[in-house]
N, CA, C and O atoms as a GROMACS GRO file, in nm:
protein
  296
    1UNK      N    1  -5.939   1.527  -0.510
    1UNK     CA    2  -5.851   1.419  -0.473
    1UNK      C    3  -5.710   1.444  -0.527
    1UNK      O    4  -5.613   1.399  -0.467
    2UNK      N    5  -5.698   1.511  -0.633
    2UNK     CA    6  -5.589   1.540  -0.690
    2UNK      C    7  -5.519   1.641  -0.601
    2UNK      O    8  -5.404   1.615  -0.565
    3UNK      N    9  -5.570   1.741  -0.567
    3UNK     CA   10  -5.496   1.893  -0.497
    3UNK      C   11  -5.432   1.778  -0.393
    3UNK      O   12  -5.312   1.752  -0.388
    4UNK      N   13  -5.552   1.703  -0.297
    4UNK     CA   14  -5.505   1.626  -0.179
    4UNK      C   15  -5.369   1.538  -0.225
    4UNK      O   16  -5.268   1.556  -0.158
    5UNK      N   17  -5.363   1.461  -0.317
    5UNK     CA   18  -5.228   1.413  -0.358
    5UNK      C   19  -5.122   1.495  -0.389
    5UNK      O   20  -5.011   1.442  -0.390
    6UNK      N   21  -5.128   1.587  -0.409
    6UNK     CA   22  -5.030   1.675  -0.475
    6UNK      C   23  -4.998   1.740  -0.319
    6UNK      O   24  -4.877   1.727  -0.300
    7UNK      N   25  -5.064   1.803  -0.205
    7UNK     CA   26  -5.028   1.822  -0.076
    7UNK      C   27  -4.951   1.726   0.004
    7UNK      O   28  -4.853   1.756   0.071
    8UNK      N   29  -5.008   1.592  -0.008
    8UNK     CA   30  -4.935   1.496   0.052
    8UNK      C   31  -4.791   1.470  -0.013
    8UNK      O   32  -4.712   1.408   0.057
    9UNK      N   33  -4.751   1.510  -0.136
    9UNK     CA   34  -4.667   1.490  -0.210
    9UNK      C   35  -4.542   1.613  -0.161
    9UNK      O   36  -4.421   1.606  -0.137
   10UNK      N   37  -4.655   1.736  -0.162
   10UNK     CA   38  -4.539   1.829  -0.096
   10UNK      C   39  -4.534   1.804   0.050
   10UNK      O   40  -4.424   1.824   0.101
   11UNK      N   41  -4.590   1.781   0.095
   11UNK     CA   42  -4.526   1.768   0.252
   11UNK      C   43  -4.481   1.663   0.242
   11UNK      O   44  -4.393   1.693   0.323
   12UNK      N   45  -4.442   1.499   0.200
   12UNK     CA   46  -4.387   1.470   0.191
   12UNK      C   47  -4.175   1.491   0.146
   12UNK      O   48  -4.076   1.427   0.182
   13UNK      N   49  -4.193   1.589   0.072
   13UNK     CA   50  -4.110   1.605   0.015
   13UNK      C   51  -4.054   1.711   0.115
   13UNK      O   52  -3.931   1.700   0.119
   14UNK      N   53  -4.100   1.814   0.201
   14UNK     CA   54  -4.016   1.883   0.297
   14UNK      C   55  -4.020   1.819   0.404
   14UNK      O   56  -3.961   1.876   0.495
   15UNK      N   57  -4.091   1.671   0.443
   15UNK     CA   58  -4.014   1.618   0.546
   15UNK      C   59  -3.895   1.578   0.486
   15UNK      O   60  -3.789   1.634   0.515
   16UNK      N   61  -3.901   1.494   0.414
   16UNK     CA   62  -3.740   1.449   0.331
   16UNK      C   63  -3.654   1.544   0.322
   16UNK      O   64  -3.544   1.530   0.269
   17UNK      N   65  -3.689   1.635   0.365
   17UNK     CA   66  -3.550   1.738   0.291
   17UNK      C   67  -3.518   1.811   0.482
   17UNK      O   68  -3.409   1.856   0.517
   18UNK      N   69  -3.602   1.806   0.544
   18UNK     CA   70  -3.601   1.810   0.680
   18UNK      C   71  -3.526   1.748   0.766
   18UNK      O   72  -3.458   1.797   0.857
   19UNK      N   73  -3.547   1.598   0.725
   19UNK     CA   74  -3.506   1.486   0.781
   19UNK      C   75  -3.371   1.501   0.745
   19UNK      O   76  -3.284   1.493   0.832
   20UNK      N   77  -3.325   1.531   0.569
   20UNK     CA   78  -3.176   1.528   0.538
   20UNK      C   79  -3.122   1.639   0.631
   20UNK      O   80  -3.004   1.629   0.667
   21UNK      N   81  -3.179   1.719   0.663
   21UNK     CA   82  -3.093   1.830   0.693
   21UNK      C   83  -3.048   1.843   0.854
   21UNK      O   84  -2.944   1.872   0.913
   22UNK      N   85  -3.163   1.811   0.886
   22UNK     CA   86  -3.112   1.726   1.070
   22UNK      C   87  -3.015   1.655   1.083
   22UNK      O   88  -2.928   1.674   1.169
   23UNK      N   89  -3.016   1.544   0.980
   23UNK     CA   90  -2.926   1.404   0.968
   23UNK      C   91  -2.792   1.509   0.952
   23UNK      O   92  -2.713   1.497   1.045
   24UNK      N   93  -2.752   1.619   0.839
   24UNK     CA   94  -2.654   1.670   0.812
   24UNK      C   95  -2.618   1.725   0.957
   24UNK      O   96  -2.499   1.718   0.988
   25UNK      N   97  -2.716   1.786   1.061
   25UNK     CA   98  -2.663   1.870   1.176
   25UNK      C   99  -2.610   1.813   1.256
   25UNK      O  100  -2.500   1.840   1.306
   26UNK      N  101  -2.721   1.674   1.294
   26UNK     CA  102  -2.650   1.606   1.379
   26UNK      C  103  -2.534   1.497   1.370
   26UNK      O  104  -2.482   1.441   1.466
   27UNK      N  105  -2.513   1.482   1.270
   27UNK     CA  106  -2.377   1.423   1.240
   27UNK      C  107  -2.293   1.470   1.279
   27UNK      O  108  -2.256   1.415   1.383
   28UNK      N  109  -2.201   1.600   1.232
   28UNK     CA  110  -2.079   1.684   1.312
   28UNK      C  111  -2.100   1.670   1.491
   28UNK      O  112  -2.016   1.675   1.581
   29UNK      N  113  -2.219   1.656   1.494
   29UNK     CA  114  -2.258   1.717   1.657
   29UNK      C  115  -2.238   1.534   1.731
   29UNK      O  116  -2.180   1.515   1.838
   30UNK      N  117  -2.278   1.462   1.677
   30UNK     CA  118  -2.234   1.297   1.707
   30UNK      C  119  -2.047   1.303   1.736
   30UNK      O  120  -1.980   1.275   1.836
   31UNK      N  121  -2.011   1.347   1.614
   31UNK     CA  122  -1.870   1.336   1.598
   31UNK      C  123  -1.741   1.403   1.672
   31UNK      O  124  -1.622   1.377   1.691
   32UNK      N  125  -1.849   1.518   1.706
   32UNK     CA  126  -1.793   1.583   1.849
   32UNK      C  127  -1.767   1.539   1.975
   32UNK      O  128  -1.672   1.541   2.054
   33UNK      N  129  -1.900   1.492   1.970
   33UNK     CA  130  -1.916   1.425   2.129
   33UNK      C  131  -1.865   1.318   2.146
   33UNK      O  132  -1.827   1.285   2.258
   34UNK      N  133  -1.853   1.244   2.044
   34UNK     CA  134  -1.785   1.095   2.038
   34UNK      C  135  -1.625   1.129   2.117
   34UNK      O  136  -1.564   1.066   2.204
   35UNK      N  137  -1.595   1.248   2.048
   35UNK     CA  138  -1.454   1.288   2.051
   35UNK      C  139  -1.454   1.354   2.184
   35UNK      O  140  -1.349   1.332   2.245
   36UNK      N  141  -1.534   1.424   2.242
   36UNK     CA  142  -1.531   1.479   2.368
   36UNK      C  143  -1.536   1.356   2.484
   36UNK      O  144  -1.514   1.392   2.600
   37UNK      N  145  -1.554   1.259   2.468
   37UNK     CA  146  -1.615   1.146   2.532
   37UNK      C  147  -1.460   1.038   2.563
   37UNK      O  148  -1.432   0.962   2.656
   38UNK      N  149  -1.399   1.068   2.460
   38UNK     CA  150  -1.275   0.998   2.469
   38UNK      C  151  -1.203   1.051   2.540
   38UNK      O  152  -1.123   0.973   2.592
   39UNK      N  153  -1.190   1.180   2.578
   39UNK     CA  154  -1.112   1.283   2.599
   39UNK      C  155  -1.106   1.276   2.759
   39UNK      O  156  -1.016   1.266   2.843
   40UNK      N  157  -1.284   1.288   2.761
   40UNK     CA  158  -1.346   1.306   2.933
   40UNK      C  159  -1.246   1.116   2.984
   40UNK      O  160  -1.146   1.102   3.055
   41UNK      N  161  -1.310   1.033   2.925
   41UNK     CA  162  -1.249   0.914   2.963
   41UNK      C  163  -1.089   0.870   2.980
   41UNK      O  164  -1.033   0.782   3.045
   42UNK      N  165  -1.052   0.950   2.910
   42UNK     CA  166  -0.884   0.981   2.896
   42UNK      C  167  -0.829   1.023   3.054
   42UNK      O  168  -0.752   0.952   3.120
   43UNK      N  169  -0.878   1.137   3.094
   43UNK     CA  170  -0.877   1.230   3.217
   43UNK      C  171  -0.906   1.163   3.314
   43UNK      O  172  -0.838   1.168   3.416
   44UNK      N  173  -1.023   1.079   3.304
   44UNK     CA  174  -1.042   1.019   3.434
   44UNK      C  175  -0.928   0.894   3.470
   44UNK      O  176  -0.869   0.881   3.578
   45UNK      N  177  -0.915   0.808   3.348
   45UNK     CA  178  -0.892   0.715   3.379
   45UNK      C  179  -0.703   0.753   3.427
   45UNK      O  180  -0.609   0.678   3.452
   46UNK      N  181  -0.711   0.873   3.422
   46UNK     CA  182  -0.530   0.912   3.478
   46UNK      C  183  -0.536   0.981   3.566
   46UNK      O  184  -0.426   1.026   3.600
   47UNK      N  185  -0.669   1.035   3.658
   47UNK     CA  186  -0.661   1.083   3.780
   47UNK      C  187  -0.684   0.995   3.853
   47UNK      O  188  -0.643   0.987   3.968
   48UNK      N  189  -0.748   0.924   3.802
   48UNK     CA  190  -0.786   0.772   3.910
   48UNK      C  191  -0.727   0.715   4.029
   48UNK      O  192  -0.780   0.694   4.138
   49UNK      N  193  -0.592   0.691   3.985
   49UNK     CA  194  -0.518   0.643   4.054
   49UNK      C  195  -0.447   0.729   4.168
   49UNK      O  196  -0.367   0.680   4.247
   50UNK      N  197  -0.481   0.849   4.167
   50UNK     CA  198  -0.496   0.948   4.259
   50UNK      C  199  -0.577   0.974   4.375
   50UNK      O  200  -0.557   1.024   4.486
   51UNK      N  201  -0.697   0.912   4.302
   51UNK     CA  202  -0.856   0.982   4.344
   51UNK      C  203  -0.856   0.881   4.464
   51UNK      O  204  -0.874   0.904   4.584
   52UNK      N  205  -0.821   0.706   4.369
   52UNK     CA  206  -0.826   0.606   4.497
   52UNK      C  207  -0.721   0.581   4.595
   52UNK      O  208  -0.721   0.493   4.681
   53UNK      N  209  -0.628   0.670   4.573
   53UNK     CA  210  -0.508   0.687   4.682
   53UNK      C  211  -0.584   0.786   4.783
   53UNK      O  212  -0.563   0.774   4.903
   54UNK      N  213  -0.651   0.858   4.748
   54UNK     CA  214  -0.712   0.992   4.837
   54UNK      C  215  -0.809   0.921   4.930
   54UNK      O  216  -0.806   0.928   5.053
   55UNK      N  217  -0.892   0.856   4.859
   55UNK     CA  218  -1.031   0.749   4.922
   55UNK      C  219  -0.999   0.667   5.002
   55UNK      O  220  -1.073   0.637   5.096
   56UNK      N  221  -0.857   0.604   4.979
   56UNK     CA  222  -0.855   0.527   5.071
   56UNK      C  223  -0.764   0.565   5.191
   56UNK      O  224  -0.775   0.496   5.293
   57UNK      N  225  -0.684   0.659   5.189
   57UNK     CA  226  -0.673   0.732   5.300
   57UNK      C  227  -0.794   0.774   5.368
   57UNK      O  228  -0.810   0.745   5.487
   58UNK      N  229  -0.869   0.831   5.310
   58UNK     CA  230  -0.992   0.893   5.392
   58UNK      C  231  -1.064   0.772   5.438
   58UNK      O  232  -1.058   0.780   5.561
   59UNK      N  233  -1.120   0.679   5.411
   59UNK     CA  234  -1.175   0.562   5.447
   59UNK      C  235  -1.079   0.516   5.573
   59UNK      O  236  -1.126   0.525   5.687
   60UNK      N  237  -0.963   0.472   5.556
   60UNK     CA  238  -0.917   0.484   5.689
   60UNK      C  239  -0.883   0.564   5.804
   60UNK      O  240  -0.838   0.524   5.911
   61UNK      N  241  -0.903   0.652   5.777
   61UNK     CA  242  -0.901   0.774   5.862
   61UNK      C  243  -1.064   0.756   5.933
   61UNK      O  244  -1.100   0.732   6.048
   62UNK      N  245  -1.121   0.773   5.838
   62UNK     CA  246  -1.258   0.733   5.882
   62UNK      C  247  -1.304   0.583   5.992
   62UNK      O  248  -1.389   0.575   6.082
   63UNK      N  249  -1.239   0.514   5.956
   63UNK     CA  250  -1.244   0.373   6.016
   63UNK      C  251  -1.209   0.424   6.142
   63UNK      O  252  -1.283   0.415   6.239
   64UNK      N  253  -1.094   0.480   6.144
   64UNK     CA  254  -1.022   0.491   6.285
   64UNK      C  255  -1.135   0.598   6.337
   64UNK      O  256  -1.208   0.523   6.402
   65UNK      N  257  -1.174   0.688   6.343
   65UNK     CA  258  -1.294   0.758   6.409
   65UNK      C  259  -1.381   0.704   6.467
   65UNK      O  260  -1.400   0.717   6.588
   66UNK      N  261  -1.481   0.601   6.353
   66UNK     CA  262  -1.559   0.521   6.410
   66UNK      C  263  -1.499   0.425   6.518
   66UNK      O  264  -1.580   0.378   6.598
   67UNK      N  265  -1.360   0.387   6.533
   67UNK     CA  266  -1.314   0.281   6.620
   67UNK      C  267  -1.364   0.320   6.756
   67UNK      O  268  -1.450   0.263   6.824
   68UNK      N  269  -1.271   0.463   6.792
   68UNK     CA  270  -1.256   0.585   6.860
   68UNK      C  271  -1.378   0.596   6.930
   68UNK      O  272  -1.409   0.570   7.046
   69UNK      N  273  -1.449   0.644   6.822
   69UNK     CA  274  -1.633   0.647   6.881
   69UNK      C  275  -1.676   0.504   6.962
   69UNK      O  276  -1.715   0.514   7.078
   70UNK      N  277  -1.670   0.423   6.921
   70UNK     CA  278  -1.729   0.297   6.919
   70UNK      C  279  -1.681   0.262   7.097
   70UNK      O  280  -1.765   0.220   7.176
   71UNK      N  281  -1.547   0.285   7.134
   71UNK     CA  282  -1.424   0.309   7.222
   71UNK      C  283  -1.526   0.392   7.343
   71UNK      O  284  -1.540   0.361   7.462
   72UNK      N  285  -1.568   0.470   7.290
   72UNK     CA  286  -1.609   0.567   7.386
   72UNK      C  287  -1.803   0.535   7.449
   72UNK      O  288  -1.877   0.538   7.548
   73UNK      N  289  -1.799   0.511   7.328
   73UNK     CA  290  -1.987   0.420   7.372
   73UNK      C  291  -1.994   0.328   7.473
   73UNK      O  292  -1.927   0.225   7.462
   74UNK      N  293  -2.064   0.344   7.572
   74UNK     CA  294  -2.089   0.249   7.755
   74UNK      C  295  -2.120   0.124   7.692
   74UNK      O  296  -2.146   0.025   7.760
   0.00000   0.00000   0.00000
C-alpha cells in the first residue's frame, strides 16, 4: 500500500509539473493570437467599406439581368 502511495504521489507530481508547463506554452501562444486577431479585425473592418461598394454594384448589376431575363420569359 505504501509503494502504491508513493506512485500515486509521483504521478501526481508530473502531472503538476505537466500541467505547469503547458499552461507556460500556451500562454505566449494565447497572447499571440489575441494579437493576431486584432490585427485580422483591423483589416477587415477598413476594407469593408470597399468590399460593400463592390457588392452592391454587383447586386445591381445582377438585379438588372434578372429584370432582362424576366423581360424575355413568355
Amino acid at each position: 500500500m505504501k509503494e502504491l502511495r508513493g506512485k500515486v504521489a509521483e504521478l501526481r507530481g508530473e502531472l503538476e509539473s505537466f500541467s505547469a508547463g503547458v499552461k507556460a506554452s500556451v500562454k505566449p501562444l494565447r497572447t499571440g493570437i489575441d494579437s493576431l486577431t486584432g490585427k485580422l479585425e483591423g483589416a477587415l473592418a477598413s476594407i469593408r467599406p470597399e468590399v460593400e461598394t463592390v457588392a452592391g454594384g454587383l447586386s445591381k448589376k445582377i438585379d438588372a439581368l434578372d429584370a432582362e431575363l424576366a423581360e424575355l420569359e413568355p
